[in-house]
C-alpha positions as CSV (number, residue, x, y, z in Angstrom):
1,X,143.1,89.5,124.8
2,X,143.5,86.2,126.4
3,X,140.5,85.3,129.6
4,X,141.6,83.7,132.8
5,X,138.3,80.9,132.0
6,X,140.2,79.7,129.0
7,X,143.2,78.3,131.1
8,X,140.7,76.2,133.2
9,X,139.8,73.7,130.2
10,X,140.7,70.5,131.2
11,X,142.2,68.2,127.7
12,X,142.5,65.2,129.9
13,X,139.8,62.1,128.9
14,X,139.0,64.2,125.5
15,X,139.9,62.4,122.3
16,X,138.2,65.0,120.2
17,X,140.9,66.8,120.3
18,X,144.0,66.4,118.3
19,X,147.1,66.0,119.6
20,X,149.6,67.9,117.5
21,X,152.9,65.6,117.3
22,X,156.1,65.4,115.0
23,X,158.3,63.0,113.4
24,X,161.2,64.7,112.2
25,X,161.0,67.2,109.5
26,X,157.3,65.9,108.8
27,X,154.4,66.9,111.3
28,X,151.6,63.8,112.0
29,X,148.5,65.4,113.4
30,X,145.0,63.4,113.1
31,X,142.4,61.2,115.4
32,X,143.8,57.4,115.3
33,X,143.4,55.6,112.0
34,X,142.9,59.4,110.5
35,X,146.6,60.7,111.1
36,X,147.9,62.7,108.3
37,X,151.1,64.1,107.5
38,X,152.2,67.2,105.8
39,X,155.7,69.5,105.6
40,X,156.0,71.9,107.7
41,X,154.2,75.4,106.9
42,X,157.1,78.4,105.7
43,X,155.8,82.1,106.0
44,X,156.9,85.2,103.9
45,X,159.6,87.2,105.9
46,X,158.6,91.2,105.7
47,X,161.8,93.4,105.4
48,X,161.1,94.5,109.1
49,X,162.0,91.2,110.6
50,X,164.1,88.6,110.6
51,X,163.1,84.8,110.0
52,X,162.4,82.3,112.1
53,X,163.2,78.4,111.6
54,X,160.5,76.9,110.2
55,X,158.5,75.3,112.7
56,X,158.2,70.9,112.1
57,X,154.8,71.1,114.0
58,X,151.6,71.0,112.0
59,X,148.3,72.0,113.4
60,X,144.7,70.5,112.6
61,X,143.2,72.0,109.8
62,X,140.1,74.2,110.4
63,X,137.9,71.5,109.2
64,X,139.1,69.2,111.8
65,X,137.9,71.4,114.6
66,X,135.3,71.0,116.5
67,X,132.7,73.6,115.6
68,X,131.3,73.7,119.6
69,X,134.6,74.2,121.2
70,X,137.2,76.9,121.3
71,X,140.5,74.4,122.1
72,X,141.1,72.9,118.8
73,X,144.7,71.0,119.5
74,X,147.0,70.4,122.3
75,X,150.8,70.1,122.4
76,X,153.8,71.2,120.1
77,X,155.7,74.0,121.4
78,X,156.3,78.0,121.8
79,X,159.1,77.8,119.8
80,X,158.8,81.4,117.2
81,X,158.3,79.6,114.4
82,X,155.5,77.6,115.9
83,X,154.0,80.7,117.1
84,X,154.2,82.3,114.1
85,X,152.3,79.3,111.9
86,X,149.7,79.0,114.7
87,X,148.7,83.0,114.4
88,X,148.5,82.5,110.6
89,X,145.8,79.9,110.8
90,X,143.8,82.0,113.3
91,X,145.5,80.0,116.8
92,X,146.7,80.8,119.7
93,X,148.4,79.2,122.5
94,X,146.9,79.3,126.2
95,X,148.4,77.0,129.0
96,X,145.6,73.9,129.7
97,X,146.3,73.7,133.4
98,X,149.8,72.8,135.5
99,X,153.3,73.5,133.8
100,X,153.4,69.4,133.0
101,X,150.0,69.7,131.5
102,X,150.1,70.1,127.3
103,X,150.0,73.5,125.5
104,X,146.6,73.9,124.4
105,X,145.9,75.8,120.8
106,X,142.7,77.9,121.1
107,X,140.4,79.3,117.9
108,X,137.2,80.5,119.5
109,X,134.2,79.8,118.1
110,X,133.5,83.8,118.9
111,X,136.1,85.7,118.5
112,X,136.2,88.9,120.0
113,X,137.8,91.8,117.7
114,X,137.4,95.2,117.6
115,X,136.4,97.1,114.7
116,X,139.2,100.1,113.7
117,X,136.3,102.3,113.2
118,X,134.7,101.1,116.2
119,X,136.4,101.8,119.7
120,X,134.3,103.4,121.8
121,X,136.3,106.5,123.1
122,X,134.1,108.6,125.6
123,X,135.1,112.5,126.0
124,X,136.6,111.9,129.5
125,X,139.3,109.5,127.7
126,X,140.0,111.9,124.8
127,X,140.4,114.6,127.4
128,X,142.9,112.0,129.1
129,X,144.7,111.0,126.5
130,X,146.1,114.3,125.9
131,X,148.0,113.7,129.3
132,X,149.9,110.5,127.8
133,X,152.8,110.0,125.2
134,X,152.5,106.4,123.2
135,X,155.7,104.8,122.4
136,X,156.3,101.9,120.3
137,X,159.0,99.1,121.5
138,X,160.9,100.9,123.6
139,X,159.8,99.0,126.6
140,X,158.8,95.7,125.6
141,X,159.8,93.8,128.3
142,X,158.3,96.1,131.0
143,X,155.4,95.7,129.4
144,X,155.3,92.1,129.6
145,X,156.4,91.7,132.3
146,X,153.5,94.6,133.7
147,X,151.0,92.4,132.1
148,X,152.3,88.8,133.7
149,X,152.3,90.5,137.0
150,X,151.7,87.3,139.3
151,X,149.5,89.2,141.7
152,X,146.8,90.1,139.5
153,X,143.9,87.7,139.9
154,X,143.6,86.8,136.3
155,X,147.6,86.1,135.5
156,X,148.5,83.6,133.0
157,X,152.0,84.7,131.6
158,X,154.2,81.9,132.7
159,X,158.3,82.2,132.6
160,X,157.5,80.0,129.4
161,X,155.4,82.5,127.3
162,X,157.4,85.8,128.6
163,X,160.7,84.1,127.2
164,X,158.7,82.8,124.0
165,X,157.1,85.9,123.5
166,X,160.4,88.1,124.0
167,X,162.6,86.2,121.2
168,X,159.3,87.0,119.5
169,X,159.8,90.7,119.8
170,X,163.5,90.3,119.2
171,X,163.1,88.9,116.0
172,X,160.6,91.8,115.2
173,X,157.5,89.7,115.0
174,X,156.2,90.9,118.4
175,X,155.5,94.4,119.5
176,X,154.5,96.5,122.5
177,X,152.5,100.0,122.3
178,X,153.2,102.1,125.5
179,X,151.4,105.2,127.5
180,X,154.0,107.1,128.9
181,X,153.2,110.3,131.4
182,X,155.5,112.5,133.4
183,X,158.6,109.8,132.5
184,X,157.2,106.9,134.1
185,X,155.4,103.9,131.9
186,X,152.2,104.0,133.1
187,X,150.2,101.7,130.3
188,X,150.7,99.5,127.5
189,X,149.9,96.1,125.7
190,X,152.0,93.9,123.2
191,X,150.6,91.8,120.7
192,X,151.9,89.7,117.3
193,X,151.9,91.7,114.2
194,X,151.8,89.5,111.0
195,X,150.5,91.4,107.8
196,X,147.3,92.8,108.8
197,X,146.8,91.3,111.9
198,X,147.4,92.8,114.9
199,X,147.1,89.9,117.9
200,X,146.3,91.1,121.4
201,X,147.9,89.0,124.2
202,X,147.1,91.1,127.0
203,X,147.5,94.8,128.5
204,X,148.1,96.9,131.9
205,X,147.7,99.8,133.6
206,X,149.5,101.4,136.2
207,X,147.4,104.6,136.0
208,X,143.8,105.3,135.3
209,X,143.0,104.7,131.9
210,X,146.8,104.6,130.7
211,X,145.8,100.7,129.1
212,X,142.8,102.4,127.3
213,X,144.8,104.9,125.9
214,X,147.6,102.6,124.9
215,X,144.7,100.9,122.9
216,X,143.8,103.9,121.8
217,X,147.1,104.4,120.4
218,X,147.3,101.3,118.8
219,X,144.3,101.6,116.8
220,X,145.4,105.3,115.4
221,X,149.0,103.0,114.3
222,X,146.4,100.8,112.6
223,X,144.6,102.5,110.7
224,X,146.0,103.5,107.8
225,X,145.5,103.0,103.8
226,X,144.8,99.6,104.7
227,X,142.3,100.0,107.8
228,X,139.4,98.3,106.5
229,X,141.8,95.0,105.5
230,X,143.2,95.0,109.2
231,X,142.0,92.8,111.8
232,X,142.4,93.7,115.7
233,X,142.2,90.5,117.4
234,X,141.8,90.4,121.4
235,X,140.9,87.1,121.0
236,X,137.8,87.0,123.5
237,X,135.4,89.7,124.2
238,X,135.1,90.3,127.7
239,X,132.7,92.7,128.9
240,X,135.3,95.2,129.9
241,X,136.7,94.9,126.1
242,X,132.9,94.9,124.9
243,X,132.4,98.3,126.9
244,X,135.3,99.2,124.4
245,X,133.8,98.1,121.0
246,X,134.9,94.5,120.8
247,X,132.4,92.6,118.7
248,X,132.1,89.0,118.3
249,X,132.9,87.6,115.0
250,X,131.8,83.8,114.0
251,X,135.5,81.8,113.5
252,X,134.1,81.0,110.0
253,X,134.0,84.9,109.2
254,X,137.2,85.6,111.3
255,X,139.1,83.2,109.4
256,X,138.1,84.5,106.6
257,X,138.9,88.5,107.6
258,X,142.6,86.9,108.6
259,X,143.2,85.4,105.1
260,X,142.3,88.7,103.5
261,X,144.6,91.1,106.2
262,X,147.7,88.6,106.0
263,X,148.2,89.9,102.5
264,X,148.4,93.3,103.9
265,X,151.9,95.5,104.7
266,X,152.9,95.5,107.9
267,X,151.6,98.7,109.3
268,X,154.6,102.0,109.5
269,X,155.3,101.2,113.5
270,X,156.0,98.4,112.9
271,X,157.5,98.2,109.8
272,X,160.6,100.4,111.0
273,X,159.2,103.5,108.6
274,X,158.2,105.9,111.5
């Protein structure tokens, strides 16, 4: 789930990285004389959720990135369709500075994801789990808005991504698992779900290991007849996510695993079957 160092990459002065642009229904994206075109990439629609327009932005293909840095591509747009495209080709968007700087389109050279059969789940959170309730969906935008919580030192959820992220959700794309205790919400995270892939963004807690066992939660969702074709993706793997079981996984190999999950069904949760 997205770091706070990311968002301090600086785009300006760097040519090596393509700028993502559009001419009509036809996307141009290339390095000066090497500009290519292409139409604009259409996903399959699960039964769970409802289309989004296709997107007319198209982003630079893996083998135009640069195999040292994580930001592949700046500009283009949040809009769902975009998002959607950029998840399926293992990007993400992270904001490159100011609100008039560019978008900037991240695939890290070592991805953090955590194993299904690998989060690390100590007595002391079993024992406290027990305490908590997890609900799916039912509080999406307190959870976002939990998570983009301006006074925590590492906020990066701008009025941008919450709305972009929301018509996300409301199109069924996008979807928050909650720990619930006593009534009040006292954990959660929201991520994209496309096939087999489940896409971190971020997480919370109001309570002492409430975001742990939202996670916890998640991964039970996850793994099911299909758990060993499902990717968790959290994007980068921070220490406190390493203490979890995050791994680090080469982009070549995550790439790769994504290909492989996106042919996957939706898991039940989020498929509208539980």
């Amino acid at each position: 789930m997205s770091s706070a160092a990311a968002a301090n990459v600086m785009v300006s002065g760097r040519a090596v990285i393509p700028i993502i642009s559009v001419l009509s229904s036809w996307a141009v994206v290339g390095r000066g004389d090497h500009a290519r075109s292409c139409r604009p990439r259409r996903l399959p629609c699960p039964s769970a959720v409802r289309p989004a327009r296709p997107s007319p932005w198209v982003f630079p293909a893996p083998g135009d990135w640069d195999p040292d840095d994580d930001l592949v591509g700046i500009g283009a747009d949040l809009a769902p369709g975009t998002l959607l495209n950029a998840y399926a080709q293992g990007l993400f968007p992270m904001p490159t500075g100011g609100t008039r700087d560019p978008m900037g389109w991240f695939s890290p050279v070592r991805r953090g994801v955590l194993p299904l059969d690998g989060l690390k789940v100590s007595r002391s959170l079993r024992r406290s789990a027990r305490s908590f309730e997890i609900r799916v969906d039912t509080a999406f935008e307190a959870v976002i808005d939990a998570c983009g919580d301006r006074r925590r030192p590492d906020g990066w959820i701008t009025p941008e991504f919450r709305s972009a992220y929301l018509a996300l959700h409301e199109l069924g794309w996008v979807h928050s698992v909650e720990a619930w205790r006593d009534g009040r919400l006292a954990g959660g995270l929201y991520g994209v779900a496309l096939g087999g892939l489940f896409a971190g963004e971020s997480m919370f807690h109001h309570e002492t290991d409430a975001s742990k066992v939202a996670l916890l939660g998640l991964v039970e969702l996850l793994s099911d007849a299909y758990a060993d074709r499902r990717v968790l993706d959290v994007q980068w793997a921070t220490p406190h996510l390493t203490s979890l079981g995050v791994i680090e996984m080469p982009r070549s190999a995550y790439l790769a695993s994504l290909r492989d999950a996106l042919g996957v069904p939706l898991p039940a949760a989020f498929a509208g079957m539980s």
